[in-house]
Chimera marker file (.cmm) of the C-alpha trace (Angstrom):
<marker_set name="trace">
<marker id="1" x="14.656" y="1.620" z="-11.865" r="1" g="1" b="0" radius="0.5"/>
<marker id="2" x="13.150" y="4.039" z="-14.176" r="1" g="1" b="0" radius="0.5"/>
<marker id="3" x="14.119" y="7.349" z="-15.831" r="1" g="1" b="0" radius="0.5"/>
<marker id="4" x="11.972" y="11.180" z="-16.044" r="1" g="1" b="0" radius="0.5"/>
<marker id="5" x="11.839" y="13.201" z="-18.574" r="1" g="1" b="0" radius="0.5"/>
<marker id="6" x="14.682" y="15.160" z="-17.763" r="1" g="1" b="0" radius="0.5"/>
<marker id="7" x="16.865" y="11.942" z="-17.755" r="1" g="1" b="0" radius="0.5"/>
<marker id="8" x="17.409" y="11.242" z="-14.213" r="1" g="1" b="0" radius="0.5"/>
<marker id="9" x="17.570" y="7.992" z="-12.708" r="1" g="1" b="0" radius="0.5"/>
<marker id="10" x="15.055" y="6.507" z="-10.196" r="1" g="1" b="0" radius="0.5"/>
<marker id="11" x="16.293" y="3.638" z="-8.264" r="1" g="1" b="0" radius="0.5"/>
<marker id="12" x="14.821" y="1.198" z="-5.743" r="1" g="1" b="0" radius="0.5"/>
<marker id="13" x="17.047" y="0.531" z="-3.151" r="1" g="1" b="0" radius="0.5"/>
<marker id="14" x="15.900" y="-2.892" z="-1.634" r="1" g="1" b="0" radius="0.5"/>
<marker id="15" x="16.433" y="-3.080" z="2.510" r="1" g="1" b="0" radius="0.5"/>
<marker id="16" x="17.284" y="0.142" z="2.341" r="1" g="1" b="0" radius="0.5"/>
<marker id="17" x="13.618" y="1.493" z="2.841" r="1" g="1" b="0" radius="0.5"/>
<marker id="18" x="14.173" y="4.199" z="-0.528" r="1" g="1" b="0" radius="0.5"/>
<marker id="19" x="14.304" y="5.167" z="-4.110" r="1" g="1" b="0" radius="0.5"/>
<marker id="20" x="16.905" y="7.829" z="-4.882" r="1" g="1" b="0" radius="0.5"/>
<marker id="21" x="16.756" y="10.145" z="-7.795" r="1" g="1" b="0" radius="0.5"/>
<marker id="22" x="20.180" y="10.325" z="-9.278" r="1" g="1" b="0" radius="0.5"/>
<marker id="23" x="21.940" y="12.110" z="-12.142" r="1" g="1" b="0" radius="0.5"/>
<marker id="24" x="23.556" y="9.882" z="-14.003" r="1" g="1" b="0" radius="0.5"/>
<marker id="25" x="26.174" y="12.633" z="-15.541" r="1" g="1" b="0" radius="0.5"/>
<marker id="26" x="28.126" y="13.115" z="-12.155" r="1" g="1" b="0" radius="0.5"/>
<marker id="27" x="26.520" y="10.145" z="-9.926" r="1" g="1" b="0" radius="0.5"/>
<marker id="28" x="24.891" y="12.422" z="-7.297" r="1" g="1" b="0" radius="0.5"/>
<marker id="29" x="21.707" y="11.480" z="-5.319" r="1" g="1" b="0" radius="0.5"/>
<marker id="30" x="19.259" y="14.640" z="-5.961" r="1" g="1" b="0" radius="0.5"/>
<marker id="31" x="16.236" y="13.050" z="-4.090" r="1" g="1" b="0" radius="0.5"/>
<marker id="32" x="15.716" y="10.462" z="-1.810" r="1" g="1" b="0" radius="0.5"/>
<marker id="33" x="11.845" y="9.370" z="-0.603" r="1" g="1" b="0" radius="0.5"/>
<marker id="34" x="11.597" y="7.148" z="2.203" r="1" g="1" b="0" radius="0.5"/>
<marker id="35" x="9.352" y="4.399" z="3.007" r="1" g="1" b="0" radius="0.5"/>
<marker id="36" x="8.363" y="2.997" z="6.474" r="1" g="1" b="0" radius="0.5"/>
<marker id="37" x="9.314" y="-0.357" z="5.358" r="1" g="1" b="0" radius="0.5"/>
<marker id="38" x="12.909" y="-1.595" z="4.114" r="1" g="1" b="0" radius="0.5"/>
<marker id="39" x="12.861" y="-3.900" z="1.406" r="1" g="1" b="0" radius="0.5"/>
<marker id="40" x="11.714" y="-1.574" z="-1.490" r="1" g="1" b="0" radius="0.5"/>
<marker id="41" x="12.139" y="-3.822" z="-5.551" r="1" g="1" b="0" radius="0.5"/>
<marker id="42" x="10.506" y="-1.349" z="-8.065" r="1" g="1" b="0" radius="0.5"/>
<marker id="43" x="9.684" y="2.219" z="-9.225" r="1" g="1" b="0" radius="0.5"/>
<marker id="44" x="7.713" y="3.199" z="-12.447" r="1" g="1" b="0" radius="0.5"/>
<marker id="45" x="6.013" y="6.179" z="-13.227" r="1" g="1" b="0" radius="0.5"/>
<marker id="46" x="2.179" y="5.981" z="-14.160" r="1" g="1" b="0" radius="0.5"/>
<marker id="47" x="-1.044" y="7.943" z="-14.237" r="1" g="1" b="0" radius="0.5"/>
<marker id="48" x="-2.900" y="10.149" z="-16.361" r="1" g="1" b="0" radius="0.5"/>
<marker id="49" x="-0.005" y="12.256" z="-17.194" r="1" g="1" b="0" radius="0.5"/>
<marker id="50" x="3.059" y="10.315" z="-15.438" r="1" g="1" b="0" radius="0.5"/>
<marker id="51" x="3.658" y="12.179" z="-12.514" r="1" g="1" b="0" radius="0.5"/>
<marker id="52" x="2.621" y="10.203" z="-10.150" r="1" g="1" b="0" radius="0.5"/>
<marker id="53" x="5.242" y="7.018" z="-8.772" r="1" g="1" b="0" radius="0.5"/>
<marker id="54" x="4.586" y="3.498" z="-7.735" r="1" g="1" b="0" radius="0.5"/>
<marker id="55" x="7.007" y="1.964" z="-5.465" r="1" g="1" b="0" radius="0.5"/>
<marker id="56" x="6.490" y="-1.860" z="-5.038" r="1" g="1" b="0" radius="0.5"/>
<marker id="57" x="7.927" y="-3.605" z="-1.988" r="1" g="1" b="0" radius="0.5"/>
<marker id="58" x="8.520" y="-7.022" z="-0.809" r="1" g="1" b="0" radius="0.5"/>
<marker id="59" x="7.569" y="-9.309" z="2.528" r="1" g="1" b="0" radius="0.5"/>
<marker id="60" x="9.720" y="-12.494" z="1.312" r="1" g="1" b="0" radius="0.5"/>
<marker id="61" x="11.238" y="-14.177" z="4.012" r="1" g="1" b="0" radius="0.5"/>
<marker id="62" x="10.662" y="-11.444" z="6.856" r="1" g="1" b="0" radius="0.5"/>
<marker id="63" x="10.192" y="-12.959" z="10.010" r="1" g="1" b="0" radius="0.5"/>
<marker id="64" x="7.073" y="-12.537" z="12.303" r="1" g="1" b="0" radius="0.5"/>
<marker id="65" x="8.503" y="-9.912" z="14.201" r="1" g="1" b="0" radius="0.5"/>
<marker id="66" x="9.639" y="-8.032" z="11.120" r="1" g="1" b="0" radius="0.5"/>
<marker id="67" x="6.135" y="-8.080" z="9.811" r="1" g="1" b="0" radius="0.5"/>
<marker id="68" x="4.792" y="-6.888" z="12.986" r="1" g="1" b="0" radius="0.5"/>
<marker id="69" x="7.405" y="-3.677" z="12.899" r="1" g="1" b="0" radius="0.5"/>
<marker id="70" x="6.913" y="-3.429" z="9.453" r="1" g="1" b="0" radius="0.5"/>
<marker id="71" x="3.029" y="-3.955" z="8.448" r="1" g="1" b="0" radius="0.5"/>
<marker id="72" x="3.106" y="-2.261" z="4.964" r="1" g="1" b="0" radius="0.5"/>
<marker id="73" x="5.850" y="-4.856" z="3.455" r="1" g="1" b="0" radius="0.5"/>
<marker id="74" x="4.507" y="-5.780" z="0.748" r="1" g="1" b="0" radius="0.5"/>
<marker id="75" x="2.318" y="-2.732" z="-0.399" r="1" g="1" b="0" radius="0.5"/>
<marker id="76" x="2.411" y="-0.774" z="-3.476" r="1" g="1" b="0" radius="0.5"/>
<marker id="77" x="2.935" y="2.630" z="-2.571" r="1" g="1" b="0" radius="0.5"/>
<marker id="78" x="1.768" y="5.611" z="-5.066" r="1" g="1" b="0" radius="0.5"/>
<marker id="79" x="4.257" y="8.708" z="-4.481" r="1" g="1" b="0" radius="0.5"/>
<marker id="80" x="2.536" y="12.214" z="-5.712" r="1" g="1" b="0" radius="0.5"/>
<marker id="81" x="3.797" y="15.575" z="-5.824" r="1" g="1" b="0" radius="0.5"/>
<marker id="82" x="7.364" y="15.472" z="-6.894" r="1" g="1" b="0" radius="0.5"/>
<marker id="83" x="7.259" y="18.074" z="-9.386" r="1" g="1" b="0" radius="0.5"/>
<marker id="84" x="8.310" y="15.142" z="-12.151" r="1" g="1" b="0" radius="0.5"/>
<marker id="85" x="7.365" y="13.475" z="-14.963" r="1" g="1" b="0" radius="0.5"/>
<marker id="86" x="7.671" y="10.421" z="-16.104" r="1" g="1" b="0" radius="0.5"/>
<marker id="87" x="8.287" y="8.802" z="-19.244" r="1" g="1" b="0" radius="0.5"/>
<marker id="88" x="6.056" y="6.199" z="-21.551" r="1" g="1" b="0" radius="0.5"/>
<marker id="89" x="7.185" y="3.038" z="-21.391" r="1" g="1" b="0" radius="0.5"/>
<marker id="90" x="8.950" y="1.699" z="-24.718" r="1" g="1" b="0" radius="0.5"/>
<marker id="91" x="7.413" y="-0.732" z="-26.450" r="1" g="1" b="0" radius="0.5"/>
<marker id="92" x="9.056" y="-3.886" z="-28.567" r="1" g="1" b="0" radius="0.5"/>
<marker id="93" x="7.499" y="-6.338" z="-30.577" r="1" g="1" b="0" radius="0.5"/>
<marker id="94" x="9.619" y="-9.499" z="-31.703" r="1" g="1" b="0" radius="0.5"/>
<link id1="1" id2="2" r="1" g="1" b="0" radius="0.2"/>
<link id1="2" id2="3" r="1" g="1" b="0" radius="0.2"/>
<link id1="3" id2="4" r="1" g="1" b="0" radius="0.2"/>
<link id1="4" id2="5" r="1" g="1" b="0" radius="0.2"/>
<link id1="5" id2="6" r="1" g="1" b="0" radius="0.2"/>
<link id1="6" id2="7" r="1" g="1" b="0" radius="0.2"/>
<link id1="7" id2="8" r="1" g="1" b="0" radius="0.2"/>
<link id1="8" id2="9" r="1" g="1" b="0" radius="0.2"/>
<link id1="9" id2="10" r="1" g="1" b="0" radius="0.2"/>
<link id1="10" id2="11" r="1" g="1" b="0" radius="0.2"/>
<link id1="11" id2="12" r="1" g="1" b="0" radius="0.2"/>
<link id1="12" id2="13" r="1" g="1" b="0" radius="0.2"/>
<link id1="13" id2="14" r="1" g="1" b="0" radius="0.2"/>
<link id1="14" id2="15" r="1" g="1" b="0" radius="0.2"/>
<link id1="15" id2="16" r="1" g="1" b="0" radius="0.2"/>
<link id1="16" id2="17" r="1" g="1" b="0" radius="0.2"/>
<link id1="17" id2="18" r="1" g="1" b="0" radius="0.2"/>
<link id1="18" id2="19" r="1" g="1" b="0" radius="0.2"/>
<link id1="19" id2="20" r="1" g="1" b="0" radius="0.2"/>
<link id1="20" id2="21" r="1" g="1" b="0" radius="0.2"/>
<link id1="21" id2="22" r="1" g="1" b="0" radius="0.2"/>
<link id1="22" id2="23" r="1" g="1" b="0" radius="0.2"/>
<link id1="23" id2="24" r="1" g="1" b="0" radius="0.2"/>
<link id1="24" id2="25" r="1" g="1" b="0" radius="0.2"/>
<link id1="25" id2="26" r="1" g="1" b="0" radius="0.2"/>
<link id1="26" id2="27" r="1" g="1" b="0" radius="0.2"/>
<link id1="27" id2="28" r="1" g="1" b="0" radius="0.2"/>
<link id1="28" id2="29" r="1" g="1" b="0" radius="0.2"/>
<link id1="29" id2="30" r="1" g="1" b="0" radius="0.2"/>
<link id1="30" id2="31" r="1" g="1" b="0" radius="0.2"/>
<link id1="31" id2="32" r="1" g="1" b="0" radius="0.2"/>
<link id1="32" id2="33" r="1" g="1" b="0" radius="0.2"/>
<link id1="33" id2="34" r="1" g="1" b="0" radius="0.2"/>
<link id1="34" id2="35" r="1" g="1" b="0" radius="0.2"/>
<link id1="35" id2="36" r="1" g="1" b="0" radius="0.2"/>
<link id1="36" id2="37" r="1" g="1" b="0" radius="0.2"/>
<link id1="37" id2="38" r="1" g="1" b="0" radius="0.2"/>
<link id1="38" id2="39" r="1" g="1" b="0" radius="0.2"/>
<link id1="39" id2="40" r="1" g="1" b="0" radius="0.2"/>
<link id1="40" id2="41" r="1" g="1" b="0" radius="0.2"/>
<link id1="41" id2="42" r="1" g="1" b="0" radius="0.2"/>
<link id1="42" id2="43" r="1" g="1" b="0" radius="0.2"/>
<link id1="43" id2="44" r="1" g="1" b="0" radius="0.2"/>
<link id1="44" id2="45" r="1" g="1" b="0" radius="0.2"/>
<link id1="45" id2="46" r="1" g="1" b="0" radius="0.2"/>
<link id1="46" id2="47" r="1" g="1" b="0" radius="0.2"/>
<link id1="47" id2="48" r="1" g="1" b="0" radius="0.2"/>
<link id1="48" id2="49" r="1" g="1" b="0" radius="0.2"/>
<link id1="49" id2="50" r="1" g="1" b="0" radius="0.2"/>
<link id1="50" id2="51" r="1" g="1" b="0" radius="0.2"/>
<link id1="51" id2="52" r="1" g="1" b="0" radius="0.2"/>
<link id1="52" id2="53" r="1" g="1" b="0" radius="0.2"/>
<link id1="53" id2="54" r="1" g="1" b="0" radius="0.2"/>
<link id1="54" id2="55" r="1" g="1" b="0" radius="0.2"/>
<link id1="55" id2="56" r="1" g="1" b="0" radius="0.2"/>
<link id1="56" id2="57" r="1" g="1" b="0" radius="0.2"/>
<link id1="57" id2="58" r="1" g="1" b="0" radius="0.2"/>
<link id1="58" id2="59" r="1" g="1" b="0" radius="0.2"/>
<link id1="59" id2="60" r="1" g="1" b="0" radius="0.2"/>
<link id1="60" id2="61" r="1" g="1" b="0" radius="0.2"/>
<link id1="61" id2="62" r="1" g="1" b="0" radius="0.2"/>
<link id1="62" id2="63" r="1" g="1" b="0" radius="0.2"/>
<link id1="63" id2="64" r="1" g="1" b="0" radius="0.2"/>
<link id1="64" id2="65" r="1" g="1" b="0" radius="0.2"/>
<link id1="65" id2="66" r="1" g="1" b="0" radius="0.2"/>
<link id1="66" id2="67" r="1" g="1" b="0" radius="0.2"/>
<link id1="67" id2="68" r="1" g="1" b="0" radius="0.2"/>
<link id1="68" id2="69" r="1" g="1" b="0" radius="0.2"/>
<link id1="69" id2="70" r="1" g="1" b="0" radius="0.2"/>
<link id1="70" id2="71" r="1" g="1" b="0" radius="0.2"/>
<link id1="71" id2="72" r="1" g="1" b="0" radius="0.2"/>
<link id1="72" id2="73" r="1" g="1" b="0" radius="0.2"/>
<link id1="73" id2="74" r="1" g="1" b="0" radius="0.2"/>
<link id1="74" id2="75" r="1" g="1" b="0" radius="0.2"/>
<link id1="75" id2="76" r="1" g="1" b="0" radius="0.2"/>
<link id1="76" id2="77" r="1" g="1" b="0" radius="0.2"/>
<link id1="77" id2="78" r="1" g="1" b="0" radius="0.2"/>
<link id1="78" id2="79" r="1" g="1" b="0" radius="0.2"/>
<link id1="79" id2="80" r="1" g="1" b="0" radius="0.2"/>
<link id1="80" id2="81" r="1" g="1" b="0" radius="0.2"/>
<link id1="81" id2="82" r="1" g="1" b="0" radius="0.2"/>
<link id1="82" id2="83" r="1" g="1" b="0" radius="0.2"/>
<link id1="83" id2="84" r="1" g="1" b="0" radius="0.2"/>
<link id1="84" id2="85" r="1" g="1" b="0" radius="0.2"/>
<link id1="85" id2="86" r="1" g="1" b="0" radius="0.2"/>
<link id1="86" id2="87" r="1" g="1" b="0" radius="0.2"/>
<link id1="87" id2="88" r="1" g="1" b="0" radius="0.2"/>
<link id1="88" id2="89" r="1" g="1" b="0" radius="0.2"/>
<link id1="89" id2="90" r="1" g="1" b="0" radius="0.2"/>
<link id1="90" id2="91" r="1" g="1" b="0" radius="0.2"/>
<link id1="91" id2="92" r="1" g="1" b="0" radius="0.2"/>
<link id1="92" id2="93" r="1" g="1" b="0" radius="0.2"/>
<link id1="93" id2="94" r="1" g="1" b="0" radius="0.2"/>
</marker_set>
């Protein structure tokens, strides 16, 4: 999950094929983008000037005739376009 600058959510929904923008004041689902295959794991925002999203997904433990339905498990997908930004990671030192 990760958060924009406006403080909404962005969630990975894994084998649900999604990441859902949600405001986490009253729980609501703003946004949803889709992805052709099901078992999406993470979201961060990145680029130049964080607007664009990467969506990472998984192929562990799909079965041949999953893969062959479903040939971009696996792929990092890079989402453009949706009028967000994100923000810079935080960064800790111990």
């Amino acid at each position: 999950m990760t958060v924009d600058t406006e403080g909404k959510l962005w969630v990975a929904c894994f084998d649900a094929g999604k990441v859902v923008r949600l405001d986490p004041e009253t729980g609501k689902v703003i946004r949803t983008v889709k992805f052709t295959c099901e078992k999406i794991t993470s979201c961060c925002f990145g680029g130049d000037d964080f607007t664009d999203l990467y969506v990472t997904s998984s192929k562990y433990l799909m079965t041949p005739a999953e893969l062959e339905a479903t040939p971009l498990a696996g792929s990092v997908f890079k989402v453009t376009g949706l009028g967000v930004r994100g923000r810079k990671a935080n960064m800790f030192s111990g």
